[in-house]
Backbone atoms as SQL, in Angstrom:
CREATE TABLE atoms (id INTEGER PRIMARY KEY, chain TEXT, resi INTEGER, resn TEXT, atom TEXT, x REAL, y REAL, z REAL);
INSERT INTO atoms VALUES
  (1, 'A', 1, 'UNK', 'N', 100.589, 70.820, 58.696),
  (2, 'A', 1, 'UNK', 'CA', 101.036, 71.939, 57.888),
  (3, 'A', 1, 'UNK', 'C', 99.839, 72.502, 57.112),
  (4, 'A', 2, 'UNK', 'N', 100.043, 73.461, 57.425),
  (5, 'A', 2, 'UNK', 'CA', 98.652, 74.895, 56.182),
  (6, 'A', 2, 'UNK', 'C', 98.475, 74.442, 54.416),
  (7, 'A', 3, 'UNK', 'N', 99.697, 74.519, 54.156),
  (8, 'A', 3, 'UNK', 'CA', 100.182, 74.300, 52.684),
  (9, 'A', 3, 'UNK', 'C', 101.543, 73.490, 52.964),
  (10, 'A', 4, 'UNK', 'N', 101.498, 73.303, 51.395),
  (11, 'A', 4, 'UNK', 'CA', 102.796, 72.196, 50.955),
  (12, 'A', 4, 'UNK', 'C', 103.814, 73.216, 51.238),
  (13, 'A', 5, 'UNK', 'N', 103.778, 74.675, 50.681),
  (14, 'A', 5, 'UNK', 'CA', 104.593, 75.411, 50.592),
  (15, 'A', 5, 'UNK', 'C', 105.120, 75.902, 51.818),
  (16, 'A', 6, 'UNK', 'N', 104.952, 75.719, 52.713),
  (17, 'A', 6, 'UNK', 'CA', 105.178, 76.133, 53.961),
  (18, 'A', 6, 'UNK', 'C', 106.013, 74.428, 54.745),
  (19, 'A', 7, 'UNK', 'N', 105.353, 73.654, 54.033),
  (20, 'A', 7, 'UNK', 'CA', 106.067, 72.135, 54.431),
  (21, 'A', 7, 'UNK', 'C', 107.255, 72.604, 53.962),
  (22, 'A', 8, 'UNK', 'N', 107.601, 72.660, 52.822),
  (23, 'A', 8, 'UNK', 'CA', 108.870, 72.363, 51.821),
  (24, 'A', 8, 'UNK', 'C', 110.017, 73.569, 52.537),
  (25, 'A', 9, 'UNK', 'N', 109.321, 74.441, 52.751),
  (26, 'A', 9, 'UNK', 'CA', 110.493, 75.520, 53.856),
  (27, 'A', 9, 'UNK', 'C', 110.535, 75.032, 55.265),
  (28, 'A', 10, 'UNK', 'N', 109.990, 74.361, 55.645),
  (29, 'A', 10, 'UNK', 'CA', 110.476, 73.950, 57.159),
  (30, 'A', 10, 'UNK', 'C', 111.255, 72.533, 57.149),
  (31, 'A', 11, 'UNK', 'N', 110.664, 71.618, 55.445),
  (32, 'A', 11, 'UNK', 'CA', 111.619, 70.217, 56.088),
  (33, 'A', 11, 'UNK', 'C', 113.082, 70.847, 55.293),
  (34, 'A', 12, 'UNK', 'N', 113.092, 71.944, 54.440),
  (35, 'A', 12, 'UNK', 'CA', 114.567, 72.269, 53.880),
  (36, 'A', 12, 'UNK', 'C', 115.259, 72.776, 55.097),
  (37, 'A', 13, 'UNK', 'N', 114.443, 73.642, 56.057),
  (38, 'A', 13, 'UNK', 'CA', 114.888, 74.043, 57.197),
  (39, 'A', 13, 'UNK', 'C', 115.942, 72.945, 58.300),
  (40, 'A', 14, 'UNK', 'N', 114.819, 71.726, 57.991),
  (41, 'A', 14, 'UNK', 'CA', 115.359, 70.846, 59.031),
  (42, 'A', 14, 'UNK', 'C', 116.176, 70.123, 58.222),
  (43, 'A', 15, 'UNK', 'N', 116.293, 70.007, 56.943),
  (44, 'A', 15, 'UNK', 'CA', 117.250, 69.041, 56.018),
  (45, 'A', 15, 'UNK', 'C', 118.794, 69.729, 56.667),
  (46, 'A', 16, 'UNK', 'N', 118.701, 71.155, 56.418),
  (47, 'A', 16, 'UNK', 'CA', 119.694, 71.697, 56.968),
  (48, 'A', 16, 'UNK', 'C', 120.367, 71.861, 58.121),
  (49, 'A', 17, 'UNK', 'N', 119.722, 71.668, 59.139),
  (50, 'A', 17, 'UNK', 'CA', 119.693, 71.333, 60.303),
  (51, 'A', 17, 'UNK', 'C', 120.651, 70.179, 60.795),
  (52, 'A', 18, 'UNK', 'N', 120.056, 68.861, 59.928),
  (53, 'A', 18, 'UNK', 'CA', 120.309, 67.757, 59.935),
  (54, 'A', 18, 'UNK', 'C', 121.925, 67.305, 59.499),
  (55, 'A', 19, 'UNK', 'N', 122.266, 68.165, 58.205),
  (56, 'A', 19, 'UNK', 'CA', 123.157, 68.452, 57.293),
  (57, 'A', 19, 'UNK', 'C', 124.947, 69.317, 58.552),
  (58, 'A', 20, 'UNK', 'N', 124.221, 70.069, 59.513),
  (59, 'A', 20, 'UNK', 'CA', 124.520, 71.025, 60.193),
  (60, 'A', 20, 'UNK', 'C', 125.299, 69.873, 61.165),
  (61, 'A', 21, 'UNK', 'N', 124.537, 68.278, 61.646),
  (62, 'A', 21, 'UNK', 'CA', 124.922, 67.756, 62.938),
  (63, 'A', 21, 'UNK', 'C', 124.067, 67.515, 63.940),
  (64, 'A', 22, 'UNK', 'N', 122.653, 67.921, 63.470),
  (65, 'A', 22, 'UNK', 'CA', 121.260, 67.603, 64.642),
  (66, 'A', 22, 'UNK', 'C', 121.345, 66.031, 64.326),
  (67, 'A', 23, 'UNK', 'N', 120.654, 65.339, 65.589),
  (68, 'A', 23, 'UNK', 'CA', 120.645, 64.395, 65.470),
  (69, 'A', 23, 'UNK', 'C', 119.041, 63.917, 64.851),
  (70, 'A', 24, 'UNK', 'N', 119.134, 62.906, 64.146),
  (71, 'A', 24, 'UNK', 'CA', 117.745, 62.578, 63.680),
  (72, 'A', 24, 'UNK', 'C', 116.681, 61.342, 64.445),
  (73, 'A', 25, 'UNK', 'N', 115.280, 61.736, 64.015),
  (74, 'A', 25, 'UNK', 'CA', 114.568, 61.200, 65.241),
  (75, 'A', 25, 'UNK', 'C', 113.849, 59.668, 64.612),
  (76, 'A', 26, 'UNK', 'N', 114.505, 59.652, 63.642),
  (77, 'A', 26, 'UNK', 'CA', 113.645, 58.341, 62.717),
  (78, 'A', 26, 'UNK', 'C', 115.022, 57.114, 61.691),
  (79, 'A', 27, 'UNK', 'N', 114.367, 56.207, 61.326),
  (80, 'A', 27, 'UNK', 'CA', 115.948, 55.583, 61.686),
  (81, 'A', 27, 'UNK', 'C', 115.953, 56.053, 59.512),
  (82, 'A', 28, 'UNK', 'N', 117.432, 56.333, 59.359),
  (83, 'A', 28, 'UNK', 'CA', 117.652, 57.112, 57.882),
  (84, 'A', 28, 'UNK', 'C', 117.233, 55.970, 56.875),
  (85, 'A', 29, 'UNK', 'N', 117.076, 54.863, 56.661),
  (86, 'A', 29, 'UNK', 'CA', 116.897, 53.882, 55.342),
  (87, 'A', 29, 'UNK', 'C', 117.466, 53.976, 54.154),
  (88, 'A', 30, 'UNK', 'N', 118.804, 54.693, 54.547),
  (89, 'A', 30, 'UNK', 'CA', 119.740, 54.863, 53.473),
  (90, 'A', 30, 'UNK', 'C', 119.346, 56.277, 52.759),
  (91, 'A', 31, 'UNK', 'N', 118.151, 56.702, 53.104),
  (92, 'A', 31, 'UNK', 'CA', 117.531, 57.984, 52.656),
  (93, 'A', 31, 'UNK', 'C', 118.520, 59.271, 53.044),
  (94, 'A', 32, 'UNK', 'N', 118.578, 60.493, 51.744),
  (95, 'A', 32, 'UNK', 'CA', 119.127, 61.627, 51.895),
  (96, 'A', 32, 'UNK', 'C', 117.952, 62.420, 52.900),
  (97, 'A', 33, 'UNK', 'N', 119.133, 63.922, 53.574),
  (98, 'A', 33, 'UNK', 'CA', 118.633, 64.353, 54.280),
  (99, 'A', 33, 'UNK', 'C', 116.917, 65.423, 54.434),
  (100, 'A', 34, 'UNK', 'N', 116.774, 65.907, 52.726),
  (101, 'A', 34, 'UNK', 'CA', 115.474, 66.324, 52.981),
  (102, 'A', 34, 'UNK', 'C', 114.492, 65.373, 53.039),
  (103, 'A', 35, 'UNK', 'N', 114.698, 63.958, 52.902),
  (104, 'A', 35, 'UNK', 'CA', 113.413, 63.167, 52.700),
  (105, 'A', 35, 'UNK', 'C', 113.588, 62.441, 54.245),
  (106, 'A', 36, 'UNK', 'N', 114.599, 62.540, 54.791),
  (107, 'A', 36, 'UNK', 'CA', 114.493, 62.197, 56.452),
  (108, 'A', 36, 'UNK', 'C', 113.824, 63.122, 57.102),
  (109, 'A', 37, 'UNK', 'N', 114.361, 64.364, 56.928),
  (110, 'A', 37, 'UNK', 'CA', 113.551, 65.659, 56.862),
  (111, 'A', 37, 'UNK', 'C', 111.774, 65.622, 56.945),
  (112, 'A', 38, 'UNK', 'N', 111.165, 65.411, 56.477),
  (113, 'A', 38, 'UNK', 'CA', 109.447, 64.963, 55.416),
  (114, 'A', 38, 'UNK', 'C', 109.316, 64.256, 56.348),
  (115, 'A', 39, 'UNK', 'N', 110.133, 62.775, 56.450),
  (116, 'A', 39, 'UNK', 'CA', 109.555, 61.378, 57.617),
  (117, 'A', 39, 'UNK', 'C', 109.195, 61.964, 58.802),
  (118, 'A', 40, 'UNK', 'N', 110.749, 62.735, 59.334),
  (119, 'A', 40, 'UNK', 'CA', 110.396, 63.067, 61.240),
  (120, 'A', 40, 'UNK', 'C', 108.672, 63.846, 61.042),
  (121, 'A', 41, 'UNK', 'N', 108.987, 65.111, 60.008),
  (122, 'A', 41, 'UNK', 'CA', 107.529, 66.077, 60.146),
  (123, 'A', 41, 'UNK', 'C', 106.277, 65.034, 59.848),
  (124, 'A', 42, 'UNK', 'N', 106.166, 63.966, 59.056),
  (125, 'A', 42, 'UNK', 'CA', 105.074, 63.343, 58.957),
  (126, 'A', 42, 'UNK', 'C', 104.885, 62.537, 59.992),
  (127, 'A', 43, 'UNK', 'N', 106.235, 61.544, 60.756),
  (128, 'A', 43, 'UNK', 'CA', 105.702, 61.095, 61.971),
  (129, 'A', 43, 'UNK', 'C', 105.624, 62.251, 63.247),
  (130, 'A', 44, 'UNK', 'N', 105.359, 63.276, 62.919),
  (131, 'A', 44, 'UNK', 'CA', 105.459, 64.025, 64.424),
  (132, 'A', 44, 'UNK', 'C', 106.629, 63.524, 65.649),
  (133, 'A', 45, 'UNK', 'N', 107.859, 63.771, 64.893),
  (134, 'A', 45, 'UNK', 'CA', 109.066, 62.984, 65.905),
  (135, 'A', 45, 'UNK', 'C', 109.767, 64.642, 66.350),
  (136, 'A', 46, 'UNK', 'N', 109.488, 65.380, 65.598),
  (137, 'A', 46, 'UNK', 'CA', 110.386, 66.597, 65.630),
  (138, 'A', 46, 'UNK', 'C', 109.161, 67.931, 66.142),
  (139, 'A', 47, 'UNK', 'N', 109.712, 69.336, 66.239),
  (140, 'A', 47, 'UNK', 'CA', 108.818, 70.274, 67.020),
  (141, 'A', 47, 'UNK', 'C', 108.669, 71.290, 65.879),
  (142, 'A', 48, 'UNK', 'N', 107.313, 70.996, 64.995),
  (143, 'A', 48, 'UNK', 'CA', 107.933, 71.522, 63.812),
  (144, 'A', 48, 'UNK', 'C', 107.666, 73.621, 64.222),
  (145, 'A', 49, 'UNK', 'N', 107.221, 73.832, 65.277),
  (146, 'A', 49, 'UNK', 'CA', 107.174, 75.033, 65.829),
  (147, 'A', 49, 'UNK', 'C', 108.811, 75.512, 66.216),
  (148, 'A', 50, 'UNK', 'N', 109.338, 74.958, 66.519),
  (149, 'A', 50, 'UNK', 'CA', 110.849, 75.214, 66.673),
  (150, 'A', 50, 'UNK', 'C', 111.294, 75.672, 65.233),
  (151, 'A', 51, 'UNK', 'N', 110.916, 74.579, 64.141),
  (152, 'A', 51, 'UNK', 'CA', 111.979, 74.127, 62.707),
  (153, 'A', 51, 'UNK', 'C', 110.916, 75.943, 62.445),
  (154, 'A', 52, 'UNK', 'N', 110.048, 75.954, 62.532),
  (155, 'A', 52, 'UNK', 'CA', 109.618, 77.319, 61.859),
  (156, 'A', 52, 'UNK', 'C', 109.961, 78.627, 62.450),
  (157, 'A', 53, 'UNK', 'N', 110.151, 78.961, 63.800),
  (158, 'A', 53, 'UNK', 'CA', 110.798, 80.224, 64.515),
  (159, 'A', 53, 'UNK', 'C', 112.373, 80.440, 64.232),
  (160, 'A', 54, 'UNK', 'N', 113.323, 78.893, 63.960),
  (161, 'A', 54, 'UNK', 'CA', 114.604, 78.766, 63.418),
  (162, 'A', 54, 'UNK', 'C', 114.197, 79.489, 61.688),
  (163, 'A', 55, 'UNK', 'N', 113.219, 79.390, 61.162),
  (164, 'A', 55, 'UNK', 'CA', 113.140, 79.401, 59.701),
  (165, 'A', 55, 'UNK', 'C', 112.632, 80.746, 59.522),
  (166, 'A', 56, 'UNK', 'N', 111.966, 81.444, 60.325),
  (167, 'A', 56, 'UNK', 'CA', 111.678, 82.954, 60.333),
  (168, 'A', 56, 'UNK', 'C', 113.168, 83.425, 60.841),
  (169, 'A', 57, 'UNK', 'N', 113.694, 83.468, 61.913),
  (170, 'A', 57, 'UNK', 'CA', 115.088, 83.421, 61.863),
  (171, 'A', 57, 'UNK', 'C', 116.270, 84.122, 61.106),
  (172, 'A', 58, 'UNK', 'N', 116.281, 82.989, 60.574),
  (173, 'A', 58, 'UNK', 'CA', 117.013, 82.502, 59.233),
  (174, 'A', 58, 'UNK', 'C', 116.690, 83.781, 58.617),
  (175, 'A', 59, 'UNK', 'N', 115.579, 83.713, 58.165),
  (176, 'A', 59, 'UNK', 'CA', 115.540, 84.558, 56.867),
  (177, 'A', 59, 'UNK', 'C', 115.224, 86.391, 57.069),
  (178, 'A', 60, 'UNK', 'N', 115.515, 86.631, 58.066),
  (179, 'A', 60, 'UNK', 'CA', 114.902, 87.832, 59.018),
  (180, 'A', 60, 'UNK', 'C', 116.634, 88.571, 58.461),
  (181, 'A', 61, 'UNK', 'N', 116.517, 90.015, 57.888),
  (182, 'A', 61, 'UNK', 'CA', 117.369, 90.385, 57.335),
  (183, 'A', 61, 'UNK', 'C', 117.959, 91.778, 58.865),
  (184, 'A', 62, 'UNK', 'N', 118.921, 91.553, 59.502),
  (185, 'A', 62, 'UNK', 'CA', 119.253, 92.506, 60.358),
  (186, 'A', 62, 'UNK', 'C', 119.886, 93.601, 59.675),
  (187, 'A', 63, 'UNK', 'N', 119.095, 94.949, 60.169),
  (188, 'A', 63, 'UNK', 'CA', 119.478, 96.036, 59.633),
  (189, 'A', 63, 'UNK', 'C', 121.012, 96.658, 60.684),
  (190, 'A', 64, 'UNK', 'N', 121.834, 96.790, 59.992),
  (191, 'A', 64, 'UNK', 'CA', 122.958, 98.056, 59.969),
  (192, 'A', 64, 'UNK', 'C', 122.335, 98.863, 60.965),
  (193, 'A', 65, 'UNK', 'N', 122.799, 99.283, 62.171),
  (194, 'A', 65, 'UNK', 'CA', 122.645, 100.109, 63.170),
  (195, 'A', 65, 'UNK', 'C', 123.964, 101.363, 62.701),
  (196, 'A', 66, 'UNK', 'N', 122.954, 102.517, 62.512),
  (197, 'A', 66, 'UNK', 'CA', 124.152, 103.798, 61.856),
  (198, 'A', 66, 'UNK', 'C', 124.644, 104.496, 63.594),
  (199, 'A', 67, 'UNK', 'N', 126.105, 104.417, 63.434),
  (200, 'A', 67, 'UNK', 'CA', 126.175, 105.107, 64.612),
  (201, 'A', 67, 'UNK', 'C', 126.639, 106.638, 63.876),
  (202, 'A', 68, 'UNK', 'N', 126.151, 107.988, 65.054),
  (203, 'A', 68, 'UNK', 'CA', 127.143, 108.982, 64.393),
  (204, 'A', 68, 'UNK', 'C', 127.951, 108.806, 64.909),
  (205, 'A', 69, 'UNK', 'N', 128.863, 109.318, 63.576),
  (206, 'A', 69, 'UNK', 'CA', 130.490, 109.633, 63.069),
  (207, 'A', 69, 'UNK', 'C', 130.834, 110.575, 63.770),
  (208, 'A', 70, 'UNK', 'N', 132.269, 110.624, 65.138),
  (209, 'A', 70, 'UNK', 'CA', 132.484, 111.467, 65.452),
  (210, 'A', 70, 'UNK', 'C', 132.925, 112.656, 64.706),
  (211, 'A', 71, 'UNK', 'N', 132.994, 113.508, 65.166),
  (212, 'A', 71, 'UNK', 'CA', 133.598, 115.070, 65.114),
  (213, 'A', 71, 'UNK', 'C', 135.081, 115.307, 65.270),
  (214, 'A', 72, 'UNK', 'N', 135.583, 115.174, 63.713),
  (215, 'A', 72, 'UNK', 'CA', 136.841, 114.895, 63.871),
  (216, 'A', 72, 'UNK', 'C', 137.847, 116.255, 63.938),
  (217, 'A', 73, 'UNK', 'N', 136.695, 117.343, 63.493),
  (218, 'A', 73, 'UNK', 'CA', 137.325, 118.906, 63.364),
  (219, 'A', 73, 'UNK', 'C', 137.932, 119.309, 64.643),
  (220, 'A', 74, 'UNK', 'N', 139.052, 119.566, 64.633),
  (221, 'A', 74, 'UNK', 'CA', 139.863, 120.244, 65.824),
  (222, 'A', 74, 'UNK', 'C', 139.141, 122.054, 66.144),
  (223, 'A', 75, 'UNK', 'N', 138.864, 122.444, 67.267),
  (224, 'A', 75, 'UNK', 'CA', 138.442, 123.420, 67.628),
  (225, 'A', 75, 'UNK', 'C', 139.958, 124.019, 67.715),
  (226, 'A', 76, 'UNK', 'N', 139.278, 125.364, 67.846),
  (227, 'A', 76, 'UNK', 'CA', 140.948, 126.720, 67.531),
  (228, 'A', 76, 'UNK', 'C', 141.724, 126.351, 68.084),
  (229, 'A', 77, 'UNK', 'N', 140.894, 126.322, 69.766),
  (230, 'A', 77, 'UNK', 'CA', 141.977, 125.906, 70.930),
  (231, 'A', 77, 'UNK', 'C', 142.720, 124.330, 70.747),
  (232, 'A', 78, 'UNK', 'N', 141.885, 123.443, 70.203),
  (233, 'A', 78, 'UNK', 'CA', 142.819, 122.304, 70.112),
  (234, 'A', 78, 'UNK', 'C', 144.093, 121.947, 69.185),
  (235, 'A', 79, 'UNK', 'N', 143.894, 122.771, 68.430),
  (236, 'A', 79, 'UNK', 'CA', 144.815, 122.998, 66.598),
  (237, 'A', 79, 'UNK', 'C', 146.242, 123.556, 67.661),
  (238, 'A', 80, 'UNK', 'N', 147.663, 122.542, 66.668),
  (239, 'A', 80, 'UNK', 'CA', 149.051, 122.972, 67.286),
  (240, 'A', 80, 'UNK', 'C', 149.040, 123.821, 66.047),
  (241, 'A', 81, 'UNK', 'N', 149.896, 124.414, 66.661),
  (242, 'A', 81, 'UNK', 'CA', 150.303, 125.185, 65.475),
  (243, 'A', 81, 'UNK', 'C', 151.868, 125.024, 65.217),
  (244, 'A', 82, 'UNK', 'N', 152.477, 125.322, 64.104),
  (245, 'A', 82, 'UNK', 'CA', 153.837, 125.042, 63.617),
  (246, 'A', 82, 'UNK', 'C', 154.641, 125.920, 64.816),
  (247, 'A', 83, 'UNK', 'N', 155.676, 125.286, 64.980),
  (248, 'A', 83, 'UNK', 'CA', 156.644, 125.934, 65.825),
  (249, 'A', 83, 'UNK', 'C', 157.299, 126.883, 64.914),
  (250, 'A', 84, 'UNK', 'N', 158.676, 127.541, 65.274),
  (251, 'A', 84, 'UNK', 'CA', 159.424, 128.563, 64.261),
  (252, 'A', 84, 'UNK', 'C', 160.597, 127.604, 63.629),
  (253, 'A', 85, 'UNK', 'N', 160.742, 126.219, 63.971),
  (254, 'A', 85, 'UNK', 'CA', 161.397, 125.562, 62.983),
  (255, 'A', 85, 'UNK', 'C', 160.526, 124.667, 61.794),
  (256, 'A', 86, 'UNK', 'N', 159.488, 124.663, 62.543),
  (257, 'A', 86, 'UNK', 'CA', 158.549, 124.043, 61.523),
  (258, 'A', 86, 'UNK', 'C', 158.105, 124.993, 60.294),
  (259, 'A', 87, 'UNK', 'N', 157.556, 126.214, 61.009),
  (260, 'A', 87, 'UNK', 'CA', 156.949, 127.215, 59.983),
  (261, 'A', 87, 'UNK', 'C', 158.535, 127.611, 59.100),
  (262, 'A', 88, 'UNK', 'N', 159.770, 127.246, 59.258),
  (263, 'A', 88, 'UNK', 'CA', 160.997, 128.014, 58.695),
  (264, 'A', 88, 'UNK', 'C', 161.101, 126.681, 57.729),
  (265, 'A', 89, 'UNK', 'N', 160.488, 125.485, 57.596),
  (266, 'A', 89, 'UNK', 'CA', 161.130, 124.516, 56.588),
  (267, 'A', 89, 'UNK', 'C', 159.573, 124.475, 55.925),
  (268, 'A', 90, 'UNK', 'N', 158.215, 124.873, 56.243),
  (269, 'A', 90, 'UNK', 'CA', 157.274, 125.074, 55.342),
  (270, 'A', 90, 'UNK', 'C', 157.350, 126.373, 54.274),
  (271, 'A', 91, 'UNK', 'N', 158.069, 127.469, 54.882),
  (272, 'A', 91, 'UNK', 'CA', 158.822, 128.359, 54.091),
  (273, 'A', 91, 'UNK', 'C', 159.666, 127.941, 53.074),
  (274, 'A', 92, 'UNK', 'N', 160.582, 126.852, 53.265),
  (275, 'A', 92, 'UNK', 'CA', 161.226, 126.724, 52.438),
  (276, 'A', 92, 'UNK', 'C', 160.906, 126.020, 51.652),
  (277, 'A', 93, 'UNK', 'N', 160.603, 125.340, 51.883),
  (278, 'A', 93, 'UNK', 'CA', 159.297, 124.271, 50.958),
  (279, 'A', 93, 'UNK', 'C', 158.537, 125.078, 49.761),
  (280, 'A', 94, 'UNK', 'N', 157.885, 125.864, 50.213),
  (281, 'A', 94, 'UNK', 'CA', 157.028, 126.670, 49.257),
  (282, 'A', 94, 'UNK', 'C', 157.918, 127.529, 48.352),
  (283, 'A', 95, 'UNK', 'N', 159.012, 127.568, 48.935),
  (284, 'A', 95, 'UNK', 'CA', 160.116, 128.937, 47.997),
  (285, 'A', 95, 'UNK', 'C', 160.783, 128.090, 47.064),
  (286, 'A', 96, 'UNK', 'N', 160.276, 126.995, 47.364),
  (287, 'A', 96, 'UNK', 'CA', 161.562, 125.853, 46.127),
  (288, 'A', 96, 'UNK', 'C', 160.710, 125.485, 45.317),
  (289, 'A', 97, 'UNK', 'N', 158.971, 125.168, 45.713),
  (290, 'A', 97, 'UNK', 'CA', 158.162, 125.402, 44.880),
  (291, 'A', 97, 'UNK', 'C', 157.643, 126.399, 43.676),
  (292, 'A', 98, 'UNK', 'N', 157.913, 127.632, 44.172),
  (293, 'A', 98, 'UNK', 'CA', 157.668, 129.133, 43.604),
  (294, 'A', 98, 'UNK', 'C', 159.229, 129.371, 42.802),
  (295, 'A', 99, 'UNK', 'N', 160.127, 128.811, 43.183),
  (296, 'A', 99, 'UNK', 'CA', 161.251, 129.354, 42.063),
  (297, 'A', 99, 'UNK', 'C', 161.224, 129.794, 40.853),
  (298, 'A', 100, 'UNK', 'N', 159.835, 129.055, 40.181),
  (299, 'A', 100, 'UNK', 'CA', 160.039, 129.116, 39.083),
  (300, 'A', 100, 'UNK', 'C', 158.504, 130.208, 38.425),
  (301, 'A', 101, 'UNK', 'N', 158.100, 130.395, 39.303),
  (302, 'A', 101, 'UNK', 'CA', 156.819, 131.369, 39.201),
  (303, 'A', 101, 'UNK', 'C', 157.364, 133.166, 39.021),
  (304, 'A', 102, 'UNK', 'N', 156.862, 134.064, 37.784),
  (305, 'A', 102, 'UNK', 'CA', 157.146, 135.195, 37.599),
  (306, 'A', 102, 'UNK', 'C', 156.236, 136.078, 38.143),
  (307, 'A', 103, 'UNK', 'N', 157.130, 136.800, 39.623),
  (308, 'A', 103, 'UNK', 'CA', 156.326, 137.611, 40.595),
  (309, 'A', 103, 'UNK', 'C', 155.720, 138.402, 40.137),
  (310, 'A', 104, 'UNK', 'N', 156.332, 138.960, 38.796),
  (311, 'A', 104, 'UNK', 'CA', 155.559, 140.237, 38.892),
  (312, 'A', 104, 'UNK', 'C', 154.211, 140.156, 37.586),
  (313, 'A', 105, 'UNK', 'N', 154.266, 138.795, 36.465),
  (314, 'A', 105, 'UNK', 'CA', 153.152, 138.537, 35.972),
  (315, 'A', 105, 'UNK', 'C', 152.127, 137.597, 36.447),
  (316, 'A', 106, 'UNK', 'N', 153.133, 136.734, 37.599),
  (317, 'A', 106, 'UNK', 'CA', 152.415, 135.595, 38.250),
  (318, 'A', 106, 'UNK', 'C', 152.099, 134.825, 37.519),
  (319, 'A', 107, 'UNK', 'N', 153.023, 134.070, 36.577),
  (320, 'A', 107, 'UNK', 'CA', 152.805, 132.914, 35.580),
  (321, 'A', 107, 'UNK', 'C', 154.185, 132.247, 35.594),
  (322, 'A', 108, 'UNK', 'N', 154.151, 131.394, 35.542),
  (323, 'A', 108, 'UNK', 'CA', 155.250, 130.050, 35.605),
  (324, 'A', 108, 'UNK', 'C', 156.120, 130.107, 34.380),
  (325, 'A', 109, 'UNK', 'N', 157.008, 130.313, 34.385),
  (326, 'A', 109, 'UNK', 'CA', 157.675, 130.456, 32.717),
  (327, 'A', 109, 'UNK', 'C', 158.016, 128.970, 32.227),
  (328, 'A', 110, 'UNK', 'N', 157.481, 128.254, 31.993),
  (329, 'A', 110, 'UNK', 'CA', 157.749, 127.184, 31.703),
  (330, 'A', 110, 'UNK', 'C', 159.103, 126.936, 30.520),
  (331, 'A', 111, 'UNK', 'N', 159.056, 128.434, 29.500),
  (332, 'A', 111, 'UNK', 'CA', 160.130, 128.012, 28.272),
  (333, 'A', 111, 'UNK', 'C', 161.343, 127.565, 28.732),
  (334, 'A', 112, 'UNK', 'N', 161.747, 128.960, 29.651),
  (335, 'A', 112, 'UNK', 'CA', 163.137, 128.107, 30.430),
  (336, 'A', 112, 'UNK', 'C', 163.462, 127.429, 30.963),
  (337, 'A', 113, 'UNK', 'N', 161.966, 126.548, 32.124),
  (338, 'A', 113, 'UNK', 'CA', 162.305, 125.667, 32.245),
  (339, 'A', 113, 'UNK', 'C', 162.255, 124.424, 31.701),
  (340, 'A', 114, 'UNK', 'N', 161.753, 124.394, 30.527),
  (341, 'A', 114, 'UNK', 'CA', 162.434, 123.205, 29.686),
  (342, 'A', 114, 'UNK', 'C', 163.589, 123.303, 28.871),
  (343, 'A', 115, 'UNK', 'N', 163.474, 124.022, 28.583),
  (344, 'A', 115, 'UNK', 'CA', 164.861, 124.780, 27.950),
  (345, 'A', 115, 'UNK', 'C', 166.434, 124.679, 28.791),
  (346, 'A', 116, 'UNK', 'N', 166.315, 124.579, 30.120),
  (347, 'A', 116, 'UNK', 'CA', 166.995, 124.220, 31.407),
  (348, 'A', 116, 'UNK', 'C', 166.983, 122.723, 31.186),
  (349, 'A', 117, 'UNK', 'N', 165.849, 122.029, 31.709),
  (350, 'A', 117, 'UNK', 'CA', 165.917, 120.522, 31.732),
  (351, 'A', 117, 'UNK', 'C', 166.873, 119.584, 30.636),
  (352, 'A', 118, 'UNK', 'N', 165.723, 119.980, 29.335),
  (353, 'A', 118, 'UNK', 'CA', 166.230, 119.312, 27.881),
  (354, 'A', 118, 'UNK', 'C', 167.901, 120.016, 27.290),
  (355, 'A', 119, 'UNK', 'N', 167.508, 120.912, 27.450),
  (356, 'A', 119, 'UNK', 'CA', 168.962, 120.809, 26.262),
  (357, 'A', 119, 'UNK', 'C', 168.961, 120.939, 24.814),
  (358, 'A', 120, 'UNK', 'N', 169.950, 120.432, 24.249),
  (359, 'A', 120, 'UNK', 'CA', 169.979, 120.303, 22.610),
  (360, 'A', 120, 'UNK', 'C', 169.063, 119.139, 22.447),
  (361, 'A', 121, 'UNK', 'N', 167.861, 118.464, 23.553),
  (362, 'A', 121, 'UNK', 'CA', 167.946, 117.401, 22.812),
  (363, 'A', 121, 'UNK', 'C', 167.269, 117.182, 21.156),
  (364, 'A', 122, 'UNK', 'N', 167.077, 116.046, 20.559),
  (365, 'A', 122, 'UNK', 'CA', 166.795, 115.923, 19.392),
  (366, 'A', 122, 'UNK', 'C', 165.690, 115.199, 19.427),
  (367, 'A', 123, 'UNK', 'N', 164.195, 115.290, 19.195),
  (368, 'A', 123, 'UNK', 'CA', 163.159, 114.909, 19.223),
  (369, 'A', 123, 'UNK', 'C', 162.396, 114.825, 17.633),
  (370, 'A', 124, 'UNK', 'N', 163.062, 114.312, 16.426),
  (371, 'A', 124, 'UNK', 'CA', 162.267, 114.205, 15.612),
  (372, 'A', 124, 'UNK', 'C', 161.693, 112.951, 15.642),
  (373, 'A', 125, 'UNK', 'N', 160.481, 112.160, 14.628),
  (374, 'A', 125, 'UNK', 'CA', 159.977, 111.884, 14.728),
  (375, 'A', 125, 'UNK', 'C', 160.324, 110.318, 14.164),
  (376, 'A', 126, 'UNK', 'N', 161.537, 110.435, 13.647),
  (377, 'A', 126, 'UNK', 'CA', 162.032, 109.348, 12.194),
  (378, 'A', 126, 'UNK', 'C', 162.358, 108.077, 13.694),
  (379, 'A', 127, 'UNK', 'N', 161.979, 107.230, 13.251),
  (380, 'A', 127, 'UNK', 'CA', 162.021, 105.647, 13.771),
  (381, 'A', 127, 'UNK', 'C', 163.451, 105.155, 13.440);
């Protein structure tokens, strides 16, 4: 190994490994898995060129492939258009909406229609 620091990421590599279900190449001495880890790389039992292409790997961040987003806009020719029972209950729809709209100022009279809703009711404030 180059550096320690480059040890300590390949035997965590292989601790994990080990941790994972690999089988180990040195006998354990009751020892946990990063320090079995350290033994195989110090006796040369393991390929520590493998434990490092697994460890570039590992840490190699895969980018999001953008696909384009189809084209969901309907062209003229593809657009249905309302039949004459359809367009006759979107009519009515809108006229039950507008009931209450004044054609000829084009403002909603709202007085009467609360005045309609409520009633006498009694809204003071006393608890």
């Amino acid at each position: 190994m180059p550096n320690r620091f480059e040890l300590v990421l390949v035997a965590a590599q292989r601790a994990r490994d080990i941790a994972s279900g690999a089988l180990i190449t040195v006998d354990r001495d009751n020892d946990k898995n990063p320090v079995v880890a350290l033994r195989e790389i110090a006796e040369y039992t393991i390929e520590v060129d493998a434990l490092q292409n697994a460890l570039v790997t590992g840490l190699q961040k895969q980018p999001e492939i953008d696909e384009p987003e189809e084209d969901t806009e309907l062209s003229i020719d593809e657009q249905t258009w309302p039949d004459g029972a359809g367009a006759q209950a979107i009519d009515e729809e809108l006229k039950d909406d507008m009931q209450f709209v004044d054609v000829e100022e084009g403002e909603v009279d709202l007085e009467s229609e609360v005045e309609e809703k409520l009633g006498d009711a009694d809204f003071s404030d006393e608890i």
